[in-house]
N, C-alpha and C positions, 0 to 999 in steps of 0.2 A: 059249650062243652069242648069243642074243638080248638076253640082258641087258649080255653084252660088248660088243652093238652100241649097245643105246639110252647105254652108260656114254662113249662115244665122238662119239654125238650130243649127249649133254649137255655134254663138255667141250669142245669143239669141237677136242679133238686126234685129227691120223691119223698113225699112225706108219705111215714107207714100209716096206717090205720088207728082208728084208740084201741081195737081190741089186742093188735099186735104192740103196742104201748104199754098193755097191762101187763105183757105174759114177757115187758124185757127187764133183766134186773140193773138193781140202782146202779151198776159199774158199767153195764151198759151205755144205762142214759146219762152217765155222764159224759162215757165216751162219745156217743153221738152230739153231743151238746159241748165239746171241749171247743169248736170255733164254731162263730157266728156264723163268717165268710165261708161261703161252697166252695170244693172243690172244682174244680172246669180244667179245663184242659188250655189254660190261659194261667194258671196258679203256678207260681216260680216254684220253681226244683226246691227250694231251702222252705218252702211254708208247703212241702205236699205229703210229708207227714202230720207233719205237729203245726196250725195254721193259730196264729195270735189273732184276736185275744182271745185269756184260757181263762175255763172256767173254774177258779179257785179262789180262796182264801188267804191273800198272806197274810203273814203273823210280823209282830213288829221285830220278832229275831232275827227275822232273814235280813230284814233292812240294817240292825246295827251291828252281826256276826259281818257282811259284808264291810260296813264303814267302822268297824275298830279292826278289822284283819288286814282291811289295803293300811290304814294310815300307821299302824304299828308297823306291816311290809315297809313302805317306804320309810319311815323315822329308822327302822335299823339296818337298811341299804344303806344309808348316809347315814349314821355314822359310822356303817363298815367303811367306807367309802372312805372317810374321813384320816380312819386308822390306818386304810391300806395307802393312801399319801403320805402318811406321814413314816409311816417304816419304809414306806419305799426311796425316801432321803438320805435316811440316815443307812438303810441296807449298802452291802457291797452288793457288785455286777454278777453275784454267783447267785444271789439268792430272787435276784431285780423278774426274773424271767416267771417264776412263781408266783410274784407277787403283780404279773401282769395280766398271768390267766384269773386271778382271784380278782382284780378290777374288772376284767372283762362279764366275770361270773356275777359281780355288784351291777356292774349295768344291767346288764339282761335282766335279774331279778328286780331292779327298782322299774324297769321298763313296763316289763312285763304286767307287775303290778298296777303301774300309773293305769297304762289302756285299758285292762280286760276290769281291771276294781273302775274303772269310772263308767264305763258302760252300764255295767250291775248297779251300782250304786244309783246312778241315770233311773233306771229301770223301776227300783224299790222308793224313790222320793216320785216322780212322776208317775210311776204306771202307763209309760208311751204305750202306742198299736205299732209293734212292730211293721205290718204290713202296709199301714196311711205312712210311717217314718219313711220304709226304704221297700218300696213297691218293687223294686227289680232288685232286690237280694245282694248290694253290696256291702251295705252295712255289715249282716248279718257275716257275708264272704270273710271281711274283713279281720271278725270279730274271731270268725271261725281261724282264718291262718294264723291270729296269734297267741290261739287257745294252741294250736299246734305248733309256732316258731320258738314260742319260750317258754312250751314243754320241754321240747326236744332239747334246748340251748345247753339247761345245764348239764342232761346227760350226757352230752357230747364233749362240753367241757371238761369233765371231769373223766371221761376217756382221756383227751388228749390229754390234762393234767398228770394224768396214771404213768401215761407214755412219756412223756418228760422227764417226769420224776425215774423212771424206770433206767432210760438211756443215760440221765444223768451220774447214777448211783450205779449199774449195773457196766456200762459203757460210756464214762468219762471224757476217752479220749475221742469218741466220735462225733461231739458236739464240737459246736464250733464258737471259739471262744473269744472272735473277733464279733460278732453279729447277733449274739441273742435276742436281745430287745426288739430288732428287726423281725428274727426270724420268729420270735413269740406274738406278734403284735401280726404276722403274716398268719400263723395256724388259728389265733381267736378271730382272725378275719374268714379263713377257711371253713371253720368251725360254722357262722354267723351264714356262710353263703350257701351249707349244707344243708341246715334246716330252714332258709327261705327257699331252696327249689323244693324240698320236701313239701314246706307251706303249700307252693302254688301248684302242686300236682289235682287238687279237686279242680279248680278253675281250667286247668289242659282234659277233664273228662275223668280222671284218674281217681274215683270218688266223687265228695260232694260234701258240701257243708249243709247242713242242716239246722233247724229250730229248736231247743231241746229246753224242757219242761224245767222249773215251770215257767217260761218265756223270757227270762234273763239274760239268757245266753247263749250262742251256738258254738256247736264243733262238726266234728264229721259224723258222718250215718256210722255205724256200728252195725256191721248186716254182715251175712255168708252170702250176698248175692252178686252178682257182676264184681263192675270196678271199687264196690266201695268191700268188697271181700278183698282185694288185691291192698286195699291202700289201709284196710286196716292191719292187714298181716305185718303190713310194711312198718306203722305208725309203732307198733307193739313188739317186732323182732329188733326196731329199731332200737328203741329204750332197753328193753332189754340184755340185745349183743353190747351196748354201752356197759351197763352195770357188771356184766360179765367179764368184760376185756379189765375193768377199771380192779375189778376183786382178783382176777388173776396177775394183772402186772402189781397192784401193790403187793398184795402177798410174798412176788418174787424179792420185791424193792424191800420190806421188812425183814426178811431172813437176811439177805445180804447183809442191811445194816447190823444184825442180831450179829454176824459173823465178825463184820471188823469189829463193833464194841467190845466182844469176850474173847477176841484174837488174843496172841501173845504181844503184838506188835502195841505197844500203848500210844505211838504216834497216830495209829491209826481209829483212835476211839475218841479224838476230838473232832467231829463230824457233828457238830450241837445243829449246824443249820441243815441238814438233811435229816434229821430227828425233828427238829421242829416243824418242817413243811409234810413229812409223813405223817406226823399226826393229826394236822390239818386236813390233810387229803382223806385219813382214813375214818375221820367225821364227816367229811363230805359224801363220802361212797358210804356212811353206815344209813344217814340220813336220808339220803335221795335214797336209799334202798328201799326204807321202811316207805317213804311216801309214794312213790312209785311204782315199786314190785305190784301190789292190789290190783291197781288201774289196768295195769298193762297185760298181768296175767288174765285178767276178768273179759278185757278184749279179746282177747287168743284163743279162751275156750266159749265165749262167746260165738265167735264166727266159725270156730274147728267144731261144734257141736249143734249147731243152728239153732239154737236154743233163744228165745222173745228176748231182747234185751230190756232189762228195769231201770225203770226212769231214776228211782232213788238209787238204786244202788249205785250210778252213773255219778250222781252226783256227790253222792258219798263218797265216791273213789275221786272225783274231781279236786275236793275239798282237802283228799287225803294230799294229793298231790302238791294244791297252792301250799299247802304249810312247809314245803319246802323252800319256798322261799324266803322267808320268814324265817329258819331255826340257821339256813346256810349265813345267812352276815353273823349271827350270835356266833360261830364258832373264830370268825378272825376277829370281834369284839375279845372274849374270852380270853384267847390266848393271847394278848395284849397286855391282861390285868397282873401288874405286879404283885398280888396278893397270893394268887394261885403259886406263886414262886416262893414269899415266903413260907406257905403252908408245908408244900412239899417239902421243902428245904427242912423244914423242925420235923417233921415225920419221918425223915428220910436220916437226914444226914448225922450219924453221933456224936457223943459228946465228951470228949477231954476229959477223964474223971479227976485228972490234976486242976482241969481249969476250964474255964469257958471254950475254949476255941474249940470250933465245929470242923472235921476232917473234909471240907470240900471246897472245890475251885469255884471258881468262877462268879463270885458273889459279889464282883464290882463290875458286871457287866450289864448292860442297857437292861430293862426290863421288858419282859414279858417272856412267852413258853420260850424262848430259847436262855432265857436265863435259870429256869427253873428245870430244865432238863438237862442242862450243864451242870446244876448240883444235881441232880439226882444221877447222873451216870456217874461223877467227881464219888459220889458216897462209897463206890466200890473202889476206888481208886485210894480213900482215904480209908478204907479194912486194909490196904494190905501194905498202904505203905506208913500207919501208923508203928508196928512193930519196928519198923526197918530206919526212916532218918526224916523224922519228924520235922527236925529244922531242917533240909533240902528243899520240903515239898511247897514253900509258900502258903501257908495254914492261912486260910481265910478269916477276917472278924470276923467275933461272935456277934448273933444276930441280937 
């Protein structure tokens, strides 16, 4: 009897009773039953919540929503990738700086992808024990700083994007027109080193990564308590103040341009490539909004109201989040496609009731959205100088 008690102080297991068995419910016993392995006082930090392996069911969705969602992520990384090399050839030096932070925004998303979808994917063909893999919690560490480094990437990105675009259109002359590519290839670097010291703030104490349900993957604890109260506040004002800065500078950056196009000055309404990169940008901040805002809001009143955090809901906002990287390469695919140019161009631009010829410029220009927003700003250009000298204005071919 004695030696069955010290065998129970050593493992730090107590098993209840059957009558206190009877009287627990099924949500209960499955929580008590969710790991094999006991907790001790010897259990690494990232398995002292949620300890592998769990006791569930997968379904065969989980397995191929994970492997059709990375390989569709990466197949449209590359060929964003693709498209942002090849305009970035033939672009002039005013537009190169743009289309540097958009490469930078490809990598991180096809990255991001590769690591966190091959882990999962790992997970859902094998069914590894996390705990026999990576008994001292670096895997798991690992997995957790890139669930948080290329989170954070694009929100950040597309801050500094905002700001670029902002100084370029708003304050021209304070940009420096000897050194762009340097200095844009210096802020996606800046950008990259913000959110790896973010990343490594669990590993300095400053939080903690975690095991999270249902064993596929880790991120940080989501708590109101200690350091992982501090680092979620941080994880979630972060993304946030991004989405914020990024809706307030464009905004600024859209009325300006609204102002030179409907100015009186018509020199000043050929501005097609800072139309074109605003519209770009302002898919980027609609999209990371909608994926994003959920997750991050869910954290905030999460830890402001200390309210149980839920495992689905968690991941349902996680889910919401990867698709962002996913919908962000389709917007510089998109705007690429010559079609979308001539569509607008026939809705948009009228027609000669003497004759074929359509009132707008620029219709032998390279293709993609800046050719098709060059006719469509030209349509207003071709109302008012249709009355006045028809032959001056260089009438573009009918399409």
């Amino acid at each position: 009897m004695v030696e069955e008690r010290n065998e129970i102080l050593q493992t730090g297991i107590v098993f209840p009773s059957l009558s206190h068995l009877k009287s627990m419910t099924p949500h209960q016993l499955n929580t008590m039953n969710a790991s094999v392995l006991p907790f001790t006082n010897n259990t690494p930090i990232c398995y002292s919540i949620n300890s592998p392996p769990f006791k569930y069911h997968p379904t065969i969705a989980s397995a191929y929503y994970s492997s059709i969602f990375t390989t569709l992520g990466i197949i449209s990384n590359l060929i964003a990738f693709v498209v942002l090399l090849k305009s970035f050839r033939r672009t002039h030096n005013r537009s190169r700086s743009f289309l540097i932070f958009l490469g930078g925004l490809v990598i991180t998303d096809s990255m991001g992808l590769l690591i966190t979808g091959s882990i999962v994917i790992s997970f859902h063909v094998t069914y590894f024990n996390w705990r026999q893999l990576d008994p001292n919690c670096h895997f798991c560490n690992f997995m957790g700083m890139s669930m948080v480094f290329y989170g954070l990437c694009p929100l950040l990105l597309g801050a500094a994007m905002a700001m670029e675009r902002y100084i370029g259109i708003n304050r021209p002359f304070a940009r420096s027109a000897s050194m762009p590519k340097r200095r844009t290839i210096s802020m996606v670097l800046m950008v990259w080193l913000i959110a790896g010291c973010i990343a490594l703030l669990p590993l300095t104490g400053v939080g903690s990564y975690h095991m999270q349900m249902p064993g596929s993957w880790c991120f940080f604890n989501i708590s109101s308590e200690g350091s992982n109260l501090a680092f979620s506040l941080l994880f979630s004002l972060v993304g946030l103040m991004c989405i914020a800065v990024s809706f307030l500078l464009n905004t600024v950056s859209v009325v300006t341009l609204i102002k030179v196009c409907c100015g009186q000055d018509r020199n000043q309404r050929r501005r097609d490539h800072e139309v074109e990169m605003m519209v770009q940008l302002i898919l980027i901040m609609v999209i990371a909004s909608i994926c994003w805002c959920p997750l991050l809001i869910y954290i905030l009143m999460s830890v402001g109201t200390a309210d149980p955090v839920r495992d689905a809901i968690v991941l349902f906002y996680i889910r919401m989040a990867s698709c962002n990287q996913i919908f962000d390469p389709w917007i510089y695919i998109m705007c690429q496609v010559s079609r979308l140019r001539s569509l607008l161009h026939k809705l948009c631009c009228p027609v000669d009731p003497l004759g074929s010829n359509t009132y707008c410029y620029g219709y032998d220009s390279p293709p993609g959205i800046r050719s098709w927003i060059r006719g469509f700003t030209s349509c207003f250009e071709g109302q008012y100088s249709r009355e006045s000298t028809p032959a001056s204005t260089g009438l573009a071919a009918p399409l």
